[in-house]
Backbone as a printed PyTorch tensor [residue, N CA C, xyz], in Angstrom:
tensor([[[  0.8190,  -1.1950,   0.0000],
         [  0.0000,   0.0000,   0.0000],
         [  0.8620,   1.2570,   0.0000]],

        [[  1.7110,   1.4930,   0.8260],
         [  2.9790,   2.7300,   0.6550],
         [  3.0740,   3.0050,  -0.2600]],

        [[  3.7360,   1.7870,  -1.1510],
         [  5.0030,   2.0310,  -2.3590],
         [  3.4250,   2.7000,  -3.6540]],

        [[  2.2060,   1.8740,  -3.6160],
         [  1.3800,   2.1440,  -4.3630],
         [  1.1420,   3.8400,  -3.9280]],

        [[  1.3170,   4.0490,  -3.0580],
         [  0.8690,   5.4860,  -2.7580],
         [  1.9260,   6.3480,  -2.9080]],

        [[  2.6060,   5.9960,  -2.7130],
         [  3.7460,   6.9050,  -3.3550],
         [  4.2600,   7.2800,  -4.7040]],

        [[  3.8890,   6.1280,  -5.1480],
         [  4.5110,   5.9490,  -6.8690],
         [  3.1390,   6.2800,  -7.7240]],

        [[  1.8950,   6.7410,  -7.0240],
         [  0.7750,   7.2570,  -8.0430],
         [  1.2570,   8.6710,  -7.9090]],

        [[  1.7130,   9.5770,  -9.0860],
         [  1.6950,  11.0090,  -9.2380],
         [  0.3940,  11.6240,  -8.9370]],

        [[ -0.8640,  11.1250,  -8.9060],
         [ -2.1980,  11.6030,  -8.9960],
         [ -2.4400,  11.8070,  -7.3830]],

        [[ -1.8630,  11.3910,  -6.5980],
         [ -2.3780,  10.9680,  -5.2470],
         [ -2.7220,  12.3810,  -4.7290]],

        [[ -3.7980,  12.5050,  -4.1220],
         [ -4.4020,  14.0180,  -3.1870],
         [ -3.7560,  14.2610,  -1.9650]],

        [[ -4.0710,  12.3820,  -1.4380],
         [ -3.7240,  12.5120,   0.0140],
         [ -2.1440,  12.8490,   0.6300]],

        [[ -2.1330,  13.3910,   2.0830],
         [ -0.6250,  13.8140,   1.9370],
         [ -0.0290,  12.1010,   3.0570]],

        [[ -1.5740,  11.4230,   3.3880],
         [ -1.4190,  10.6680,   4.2070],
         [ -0.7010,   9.1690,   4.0610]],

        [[  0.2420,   8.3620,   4.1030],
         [  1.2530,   7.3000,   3.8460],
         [  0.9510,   6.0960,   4.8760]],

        [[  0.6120,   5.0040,   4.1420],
         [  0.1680,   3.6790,   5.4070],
         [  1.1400,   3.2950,   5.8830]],

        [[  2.5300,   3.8170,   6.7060],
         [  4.0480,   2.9820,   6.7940],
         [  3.1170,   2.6300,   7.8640]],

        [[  2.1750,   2.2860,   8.7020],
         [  2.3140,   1.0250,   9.9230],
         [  1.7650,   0.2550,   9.5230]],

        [[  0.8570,  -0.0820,   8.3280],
         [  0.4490,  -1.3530,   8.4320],
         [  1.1050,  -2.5990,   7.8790]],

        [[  2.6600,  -1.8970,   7.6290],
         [  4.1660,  -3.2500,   7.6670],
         [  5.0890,  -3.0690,   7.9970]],

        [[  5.4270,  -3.8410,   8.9060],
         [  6.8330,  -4.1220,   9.5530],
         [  7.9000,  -3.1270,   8.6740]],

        [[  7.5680,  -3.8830,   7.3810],
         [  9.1880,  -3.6320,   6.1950],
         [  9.2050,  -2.1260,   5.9650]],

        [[  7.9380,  -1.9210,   5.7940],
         [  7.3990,  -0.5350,   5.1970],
         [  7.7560,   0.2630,   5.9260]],

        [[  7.3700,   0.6790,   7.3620],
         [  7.7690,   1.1940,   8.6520],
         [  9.5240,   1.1770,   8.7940]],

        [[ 10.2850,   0.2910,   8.4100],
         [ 11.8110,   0.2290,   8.6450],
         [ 12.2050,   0.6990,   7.4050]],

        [[ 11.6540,   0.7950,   6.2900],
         [ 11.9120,   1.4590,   5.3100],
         [ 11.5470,   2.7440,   4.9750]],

        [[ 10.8480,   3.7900,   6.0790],
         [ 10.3940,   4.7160,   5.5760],
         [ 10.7840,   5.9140,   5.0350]],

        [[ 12.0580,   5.9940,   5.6380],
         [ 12.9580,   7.0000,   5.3340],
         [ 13.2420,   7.0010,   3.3770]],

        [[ 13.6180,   5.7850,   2.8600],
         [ 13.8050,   5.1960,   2.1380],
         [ 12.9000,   5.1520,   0.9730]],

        [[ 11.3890,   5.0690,   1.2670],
         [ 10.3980,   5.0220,   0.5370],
         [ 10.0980,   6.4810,  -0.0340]],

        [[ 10.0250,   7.4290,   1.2930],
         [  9.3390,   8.3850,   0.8780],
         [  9.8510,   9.6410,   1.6160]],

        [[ 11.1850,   9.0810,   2.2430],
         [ 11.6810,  10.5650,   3.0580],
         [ 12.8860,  10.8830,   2.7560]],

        [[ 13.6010,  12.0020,   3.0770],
         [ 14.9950,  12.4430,   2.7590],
         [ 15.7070,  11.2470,   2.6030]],

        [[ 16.2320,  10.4100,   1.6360],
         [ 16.6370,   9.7980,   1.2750],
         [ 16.7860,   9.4730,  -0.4360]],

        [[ 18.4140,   9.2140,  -0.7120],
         [ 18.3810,   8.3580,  -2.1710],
         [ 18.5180,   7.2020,  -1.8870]],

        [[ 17.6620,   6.3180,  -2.6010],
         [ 17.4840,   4.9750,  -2.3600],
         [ 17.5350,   3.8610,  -3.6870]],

        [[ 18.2150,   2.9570,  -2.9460],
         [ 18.6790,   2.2670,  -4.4070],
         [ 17.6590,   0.4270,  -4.2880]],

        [[ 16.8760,   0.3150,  -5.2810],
         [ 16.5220,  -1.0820,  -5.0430],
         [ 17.0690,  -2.2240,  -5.6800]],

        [[ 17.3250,  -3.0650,  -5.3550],
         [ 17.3910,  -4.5080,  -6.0150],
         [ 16.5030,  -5.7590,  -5.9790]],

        [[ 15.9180,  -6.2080,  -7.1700],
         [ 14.8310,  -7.1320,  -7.0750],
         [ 15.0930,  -8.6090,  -7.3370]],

        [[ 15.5660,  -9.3490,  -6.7050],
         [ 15.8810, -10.8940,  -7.1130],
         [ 14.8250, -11.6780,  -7.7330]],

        [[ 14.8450, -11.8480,  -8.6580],
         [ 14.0760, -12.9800,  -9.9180],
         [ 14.5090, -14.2460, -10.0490]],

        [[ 14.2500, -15.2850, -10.0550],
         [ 14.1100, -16.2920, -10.5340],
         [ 13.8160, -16.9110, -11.7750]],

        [[ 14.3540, -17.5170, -12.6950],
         [ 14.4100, -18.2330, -13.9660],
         [ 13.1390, -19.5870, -13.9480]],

        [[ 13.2690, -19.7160, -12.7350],
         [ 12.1720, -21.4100, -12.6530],
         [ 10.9100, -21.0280, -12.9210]],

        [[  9.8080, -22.1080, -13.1570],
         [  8.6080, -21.9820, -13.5640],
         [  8.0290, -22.2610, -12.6650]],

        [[  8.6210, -22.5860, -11.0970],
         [  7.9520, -22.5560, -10.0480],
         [  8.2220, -21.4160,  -9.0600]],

        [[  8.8540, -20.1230,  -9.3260],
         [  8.9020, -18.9520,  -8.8660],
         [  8.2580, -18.1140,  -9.9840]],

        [[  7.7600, -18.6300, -10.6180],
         [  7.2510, -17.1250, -11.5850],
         [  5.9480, -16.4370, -10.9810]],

        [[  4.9590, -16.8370, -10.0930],
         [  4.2260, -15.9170,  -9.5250],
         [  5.2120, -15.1080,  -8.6240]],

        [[  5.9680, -15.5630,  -7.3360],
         [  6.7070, -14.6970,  -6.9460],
         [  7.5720, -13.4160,  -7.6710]],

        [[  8.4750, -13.9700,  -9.1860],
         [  8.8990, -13.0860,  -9.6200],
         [  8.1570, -11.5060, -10.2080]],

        [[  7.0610, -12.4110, -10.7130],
         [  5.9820, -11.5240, -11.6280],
         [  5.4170, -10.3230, -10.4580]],

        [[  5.1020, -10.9550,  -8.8280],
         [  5.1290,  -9.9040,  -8.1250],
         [  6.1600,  -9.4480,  -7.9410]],

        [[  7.5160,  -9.4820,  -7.7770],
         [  8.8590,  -8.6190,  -7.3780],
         [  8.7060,  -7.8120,  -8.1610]],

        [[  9.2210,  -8.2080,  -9.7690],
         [  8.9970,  -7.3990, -10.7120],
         [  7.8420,  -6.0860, -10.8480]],

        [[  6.6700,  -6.0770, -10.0590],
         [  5.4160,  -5.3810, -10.2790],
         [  5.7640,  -4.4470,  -8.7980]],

        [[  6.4260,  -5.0700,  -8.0300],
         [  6.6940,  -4.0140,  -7.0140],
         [  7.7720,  -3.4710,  -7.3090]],

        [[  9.0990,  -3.7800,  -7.4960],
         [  9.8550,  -2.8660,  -8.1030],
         [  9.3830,  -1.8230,  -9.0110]],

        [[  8.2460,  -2.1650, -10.3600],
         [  8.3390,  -0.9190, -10.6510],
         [  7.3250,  -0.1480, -10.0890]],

        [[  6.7740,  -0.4250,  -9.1590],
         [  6.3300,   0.8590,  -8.3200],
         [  6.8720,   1.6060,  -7.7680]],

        [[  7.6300,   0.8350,  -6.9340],
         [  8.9580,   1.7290,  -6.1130],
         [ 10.1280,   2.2660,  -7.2460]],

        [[  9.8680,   2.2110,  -8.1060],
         [ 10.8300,   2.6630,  -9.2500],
         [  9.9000,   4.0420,  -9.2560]],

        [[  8.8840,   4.1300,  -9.4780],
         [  7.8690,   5.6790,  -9.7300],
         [  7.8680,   6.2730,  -8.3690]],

        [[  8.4110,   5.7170,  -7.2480],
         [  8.3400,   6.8280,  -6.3400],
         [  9.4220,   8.2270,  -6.8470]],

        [[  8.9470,   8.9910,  -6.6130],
         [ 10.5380,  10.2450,  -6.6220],
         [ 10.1250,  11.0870,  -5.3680]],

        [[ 11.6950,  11.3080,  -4.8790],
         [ 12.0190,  11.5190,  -3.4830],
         [ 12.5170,  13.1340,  -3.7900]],

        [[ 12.7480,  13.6890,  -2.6450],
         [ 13.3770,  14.7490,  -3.1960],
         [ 14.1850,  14.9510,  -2.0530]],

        [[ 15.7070,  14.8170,  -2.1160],
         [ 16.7180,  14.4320,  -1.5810],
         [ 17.2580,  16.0330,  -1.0450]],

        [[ 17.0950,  16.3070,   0.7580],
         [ 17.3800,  17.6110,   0.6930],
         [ 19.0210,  17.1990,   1.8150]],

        [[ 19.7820,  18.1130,   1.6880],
         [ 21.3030,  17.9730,   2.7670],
         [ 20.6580,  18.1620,   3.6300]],

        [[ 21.2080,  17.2220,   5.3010],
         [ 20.1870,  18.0760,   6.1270],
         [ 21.5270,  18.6120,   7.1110]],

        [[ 21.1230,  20.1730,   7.1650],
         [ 22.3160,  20.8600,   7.9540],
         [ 22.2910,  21.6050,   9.0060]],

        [[ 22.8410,  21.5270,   9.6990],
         [ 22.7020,  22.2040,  11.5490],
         [ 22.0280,  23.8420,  11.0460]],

        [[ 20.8780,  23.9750,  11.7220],
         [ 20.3250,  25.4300,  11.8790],
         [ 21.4050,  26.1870,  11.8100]],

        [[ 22.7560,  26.2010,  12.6860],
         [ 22.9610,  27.2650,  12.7230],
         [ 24.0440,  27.5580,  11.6580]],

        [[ 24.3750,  26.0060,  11.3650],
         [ 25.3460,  26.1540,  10.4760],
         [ 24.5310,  26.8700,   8.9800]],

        [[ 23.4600,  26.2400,   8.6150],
         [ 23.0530,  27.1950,   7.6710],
         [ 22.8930,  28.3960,   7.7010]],

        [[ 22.5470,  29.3230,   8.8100],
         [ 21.9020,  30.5400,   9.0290],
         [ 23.5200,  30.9760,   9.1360]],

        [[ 25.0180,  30.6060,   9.6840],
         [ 25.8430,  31.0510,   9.1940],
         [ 26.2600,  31.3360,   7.6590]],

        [[ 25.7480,  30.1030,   6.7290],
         [ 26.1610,  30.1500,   5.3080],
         [ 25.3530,  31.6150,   5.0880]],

        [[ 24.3000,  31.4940,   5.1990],
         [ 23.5000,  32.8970,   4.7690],
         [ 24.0560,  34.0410,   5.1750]],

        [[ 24.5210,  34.0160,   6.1310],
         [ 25.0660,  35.1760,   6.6960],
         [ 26.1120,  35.7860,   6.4430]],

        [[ 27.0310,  34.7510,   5.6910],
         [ 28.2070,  35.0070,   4.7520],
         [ 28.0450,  35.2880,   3.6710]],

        [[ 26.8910,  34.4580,   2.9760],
         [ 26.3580,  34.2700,   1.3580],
         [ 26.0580,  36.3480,   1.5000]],

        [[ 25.0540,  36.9810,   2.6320],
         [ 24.8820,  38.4280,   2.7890],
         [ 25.9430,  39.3310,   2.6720]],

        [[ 26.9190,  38.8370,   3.6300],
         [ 28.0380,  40.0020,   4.1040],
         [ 28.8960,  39.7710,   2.5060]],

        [[ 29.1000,  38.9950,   1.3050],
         [ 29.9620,  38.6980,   0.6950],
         [ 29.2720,  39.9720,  -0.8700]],

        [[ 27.7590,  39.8320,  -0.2770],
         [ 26.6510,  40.3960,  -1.1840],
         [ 26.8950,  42.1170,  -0.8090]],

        [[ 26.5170,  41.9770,   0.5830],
         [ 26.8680,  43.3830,   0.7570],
         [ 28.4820,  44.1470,   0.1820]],

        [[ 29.4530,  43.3730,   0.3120],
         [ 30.5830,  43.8660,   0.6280],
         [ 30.8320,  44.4900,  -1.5310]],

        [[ 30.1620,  43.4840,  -2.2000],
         [ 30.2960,  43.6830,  -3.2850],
         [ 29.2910,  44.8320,  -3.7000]],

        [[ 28.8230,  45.2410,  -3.1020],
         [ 27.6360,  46.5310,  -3.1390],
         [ 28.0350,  47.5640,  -3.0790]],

        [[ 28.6830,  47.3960,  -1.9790],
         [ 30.1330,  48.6240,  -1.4120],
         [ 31.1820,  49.1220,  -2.7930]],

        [[ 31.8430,  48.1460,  -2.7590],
         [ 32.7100,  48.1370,  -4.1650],
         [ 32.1790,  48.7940,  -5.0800]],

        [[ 31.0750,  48.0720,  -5.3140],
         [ 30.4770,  48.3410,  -6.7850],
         [ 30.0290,  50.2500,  -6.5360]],

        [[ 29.8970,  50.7970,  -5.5350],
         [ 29.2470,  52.3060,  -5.2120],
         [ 30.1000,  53.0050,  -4.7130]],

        [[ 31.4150,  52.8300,  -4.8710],
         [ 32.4760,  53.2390,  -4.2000],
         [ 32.2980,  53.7840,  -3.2020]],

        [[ 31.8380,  52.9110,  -1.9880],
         [ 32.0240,  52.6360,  -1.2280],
         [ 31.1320,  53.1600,  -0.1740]],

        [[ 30.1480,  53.4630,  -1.0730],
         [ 28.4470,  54.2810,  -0.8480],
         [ 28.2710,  55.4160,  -0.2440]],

        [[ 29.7740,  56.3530,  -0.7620],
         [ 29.3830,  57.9280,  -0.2740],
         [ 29.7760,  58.3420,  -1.5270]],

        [[ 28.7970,  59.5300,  -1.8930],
         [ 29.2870,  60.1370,  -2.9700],
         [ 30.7090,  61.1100,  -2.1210]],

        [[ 31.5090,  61.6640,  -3.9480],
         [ 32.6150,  62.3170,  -3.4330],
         [ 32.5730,  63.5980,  -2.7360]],

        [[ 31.6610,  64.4270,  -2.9190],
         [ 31.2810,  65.6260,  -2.2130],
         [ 31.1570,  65.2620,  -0.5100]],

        [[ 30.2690,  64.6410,  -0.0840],
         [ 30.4670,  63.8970,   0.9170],
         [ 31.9330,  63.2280,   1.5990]],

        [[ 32.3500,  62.9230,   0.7740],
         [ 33.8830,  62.2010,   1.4430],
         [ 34.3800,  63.0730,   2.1130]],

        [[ 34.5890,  64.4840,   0.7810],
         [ 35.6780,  65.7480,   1.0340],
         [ 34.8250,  66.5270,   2.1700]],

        [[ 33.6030,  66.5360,   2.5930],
         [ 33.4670,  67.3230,   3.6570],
         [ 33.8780,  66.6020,   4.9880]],

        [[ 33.4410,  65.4030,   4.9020],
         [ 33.5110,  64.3950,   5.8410],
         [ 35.4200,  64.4960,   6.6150]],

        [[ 36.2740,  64.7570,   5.0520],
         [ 37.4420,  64.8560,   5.5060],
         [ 38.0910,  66.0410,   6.4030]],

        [[ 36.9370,  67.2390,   5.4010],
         [ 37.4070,  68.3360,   6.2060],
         [ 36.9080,  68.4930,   7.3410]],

        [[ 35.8290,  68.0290,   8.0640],
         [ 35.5600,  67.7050,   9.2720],
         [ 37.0420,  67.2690,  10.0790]],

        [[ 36.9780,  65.9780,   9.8450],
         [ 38.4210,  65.2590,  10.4530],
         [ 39.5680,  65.8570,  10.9990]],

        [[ 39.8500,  66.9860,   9.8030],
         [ 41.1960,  67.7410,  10.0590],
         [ 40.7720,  68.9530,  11.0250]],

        [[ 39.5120,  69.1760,  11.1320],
         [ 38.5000,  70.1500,  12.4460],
         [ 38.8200,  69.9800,  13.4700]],

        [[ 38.7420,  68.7140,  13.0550],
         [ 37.8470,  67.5840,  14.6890],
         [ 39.7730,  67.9510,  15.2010]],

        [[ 40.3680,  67.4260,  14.4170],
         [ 41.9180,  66.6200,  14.7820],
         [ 42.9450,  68.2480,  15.1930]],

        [[ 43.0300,  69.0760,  14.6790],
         [ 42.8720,  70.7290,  15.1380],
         [ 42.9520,  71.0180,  16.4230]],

        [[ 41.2920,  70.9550,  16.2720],
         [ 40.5000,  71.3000,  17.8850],
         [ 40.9850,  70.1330,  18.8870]],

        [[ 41.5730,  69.0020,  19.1840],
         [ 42.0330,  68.1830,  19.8120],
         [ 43.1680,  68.2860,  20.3740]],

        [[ 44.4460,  68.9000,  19.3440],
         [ 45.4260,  69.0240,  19.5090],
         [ 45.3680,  70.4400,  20.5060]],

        [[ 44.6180,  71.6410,  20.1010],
         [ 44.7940,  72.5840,  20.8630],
         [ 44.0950,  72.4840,  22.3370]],

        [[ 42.7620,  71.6150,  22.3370],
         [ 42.5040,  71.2050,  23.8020],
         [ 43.3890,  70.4550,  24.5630]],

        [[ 44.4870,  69.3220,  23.9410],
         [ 45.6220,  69.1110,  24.7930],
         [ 46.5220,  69.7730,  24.8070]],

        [[ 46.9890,  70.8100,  24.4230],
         [ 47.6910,  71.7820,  24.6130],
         [ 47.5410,  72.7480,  25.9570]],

        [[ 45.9930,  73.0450,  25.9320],
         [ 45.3280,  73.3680,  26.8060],
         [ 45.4390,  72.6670,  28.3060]],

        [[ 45.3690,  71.7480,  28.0680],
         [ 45.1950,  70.8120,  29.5230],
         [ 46.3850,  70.4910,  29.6170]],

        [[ 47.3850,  70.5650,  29.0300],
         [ 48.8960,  70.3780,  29.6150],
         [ 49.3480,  71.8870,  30.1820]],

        [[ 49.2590,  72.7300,  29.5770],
         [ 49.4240,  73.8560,  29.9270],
         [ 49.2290,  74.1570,  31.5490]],

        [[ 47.2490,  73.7200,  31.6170],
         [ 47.0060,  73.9780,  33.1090],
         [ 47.1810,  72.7560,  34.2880]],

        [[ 47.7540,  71.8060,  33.4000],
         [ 47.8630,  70.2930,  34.3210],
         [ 49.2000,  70.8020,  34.9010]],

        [[ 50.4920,  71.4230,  34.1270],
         [ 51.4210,  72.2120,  35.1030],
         [ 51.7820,  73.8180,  35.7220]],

        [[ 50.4930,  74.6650,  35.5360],
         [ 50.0690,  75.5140,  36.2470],
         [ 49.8550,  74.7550,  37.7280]],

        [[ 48.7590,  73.9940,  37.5180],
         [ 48.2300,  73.0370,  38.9740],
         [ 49.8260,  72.5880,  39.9090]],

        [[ 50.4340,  72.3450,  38.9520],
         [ 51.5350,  71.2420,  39.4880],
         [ 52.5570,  72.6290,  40.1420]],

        [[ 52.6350,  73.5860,  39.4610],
         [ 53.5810,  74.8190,  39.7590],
         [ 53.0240,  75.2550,  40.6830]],

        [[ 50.9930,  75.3510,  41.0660],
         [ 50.7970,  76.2250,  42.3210],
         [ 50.9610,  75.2080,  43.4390]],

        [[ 51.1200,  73.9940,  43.3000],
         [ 51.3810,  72.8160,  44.2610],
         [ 52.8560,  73.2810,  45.0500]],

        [[ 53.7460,  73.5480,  43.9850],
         [ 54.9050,  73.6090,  44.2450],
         [ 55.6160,  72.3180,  44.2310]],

        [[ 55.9090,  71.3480,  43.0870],
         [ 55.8350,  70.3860,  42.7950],
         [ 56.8800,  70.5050,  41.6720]],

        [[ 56.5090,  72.0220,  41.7350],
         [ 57.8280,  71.4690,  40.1010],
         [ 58.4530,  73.1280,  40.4120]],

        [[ 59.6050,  72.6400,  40.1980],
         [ 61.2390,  73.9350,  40.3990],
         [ 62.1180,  73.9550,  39.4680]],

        [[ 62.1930,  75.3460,  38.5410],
         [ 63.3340,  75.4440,  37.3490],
         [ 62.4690,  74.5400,  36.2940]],

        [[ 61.3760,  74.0230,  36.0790],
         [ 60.5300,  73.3420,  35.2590],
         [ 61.1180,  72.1650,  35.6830]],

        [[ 61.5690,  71.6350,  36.1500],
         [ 61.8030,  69.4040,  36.7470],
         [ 60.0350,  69.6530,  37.9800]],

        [[ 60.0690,  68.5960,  37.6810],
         [ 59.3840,  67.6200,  38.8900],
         [ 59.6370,  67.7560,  39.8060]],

        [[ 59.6990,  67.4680,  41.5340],
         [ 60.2760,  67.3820,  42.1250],
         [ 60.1400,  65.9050,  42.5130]]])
C-alpha cells in the first residue's frame, strides 16, 4: 500500500500507510523521506517462482515511480551562518560596486571635518597640559621646570 501510494503522481492525500508493515515502517525514510534509495529485485528463472517473480517485478516498478526529493540536512545554525556570509559577501560587493556608498562631495566634507575635529584636539591638549602644570607649579611640585 505505501510504495502504491507513493509511486501514483495523482495521489491528493498527503497521508502514507508505513504502519500497516513491519518492512514498510523500517523502510520509511527510504520510501518516501529524505533519502536516495537504491533497489534490487531478485528474480528467478524457474517456472515454479514465476508468480513470486511476476510480483517482485510489479513491485519494483512501483517503487521505481516513487521520486524523493533528496534535501542535505544541515545544523540550523550552520546554515543561518552560510547565509550570513552568502549576505556580508553580497553586501561587501555593493560597497565596491558604489564606491564605497558615499558620494565624493560627501567624502571631502567628511574629511574636512576630520582635520577640524583633529585641530580642535590638539589645541585642547595643549590646553590641559598647559594647566595640568600651572596646577603642578601652584602645588609647588615642580622647580626650574623638573618635577620634584
Amino acid at each position: 500500500a505505501v510504495v502504491s501510494t507513493q509511486s501514483d503522481p495523482d495521489r491528493k492525500s498527503g497521508y502514507v500507510p508505513y504502519r500497516d508493515s513491519k518492512i514498510t515502517r523500517i523502510l520509511q525514510d527510504s520510501l518516501g523521506g529524505n533519502a536516495l534509495t537504491l533497489m534490487i529485485a531478485c528474480c528467478s528463472p524457474a517456472d515454479s517462482n514465476l508468480e513470486e517473480t511476476v510480483n517482485t517485478l510489479r513491485y519494483a516498478d512501483r517503487a521505481r515511480k516513487i521520486k524523493n526529493k533528496a534535501v542535505v540536512n544541515r545544523d540550523p545554525r550552520v546554515a543561518e551562518l552560510l547565509a550570513l556570509r552568502r549576505e556580508n559577501a553580497e553586501l561587501k560587493a555593493n560597497l565596491a560596486a558604489n564606491g564605497g556608498g558615499l558620494d565624493l562631495c560627501e567624502l571631502g566634507r567628511l574629511r574636512q571635518r576630520t582635520e577640524t575635529l583633529e585641530l580642535e584636539k590638539d589645541a585642547l591638549i595643549s590646553q590641559l597640559r598647559y594647566l595640568h602644570f600651572a596646577r603642578i607649579s601652584q602645588l609647588g611640585l615642580v622647580k626650574g621646570g623638573f618635577f620634584l
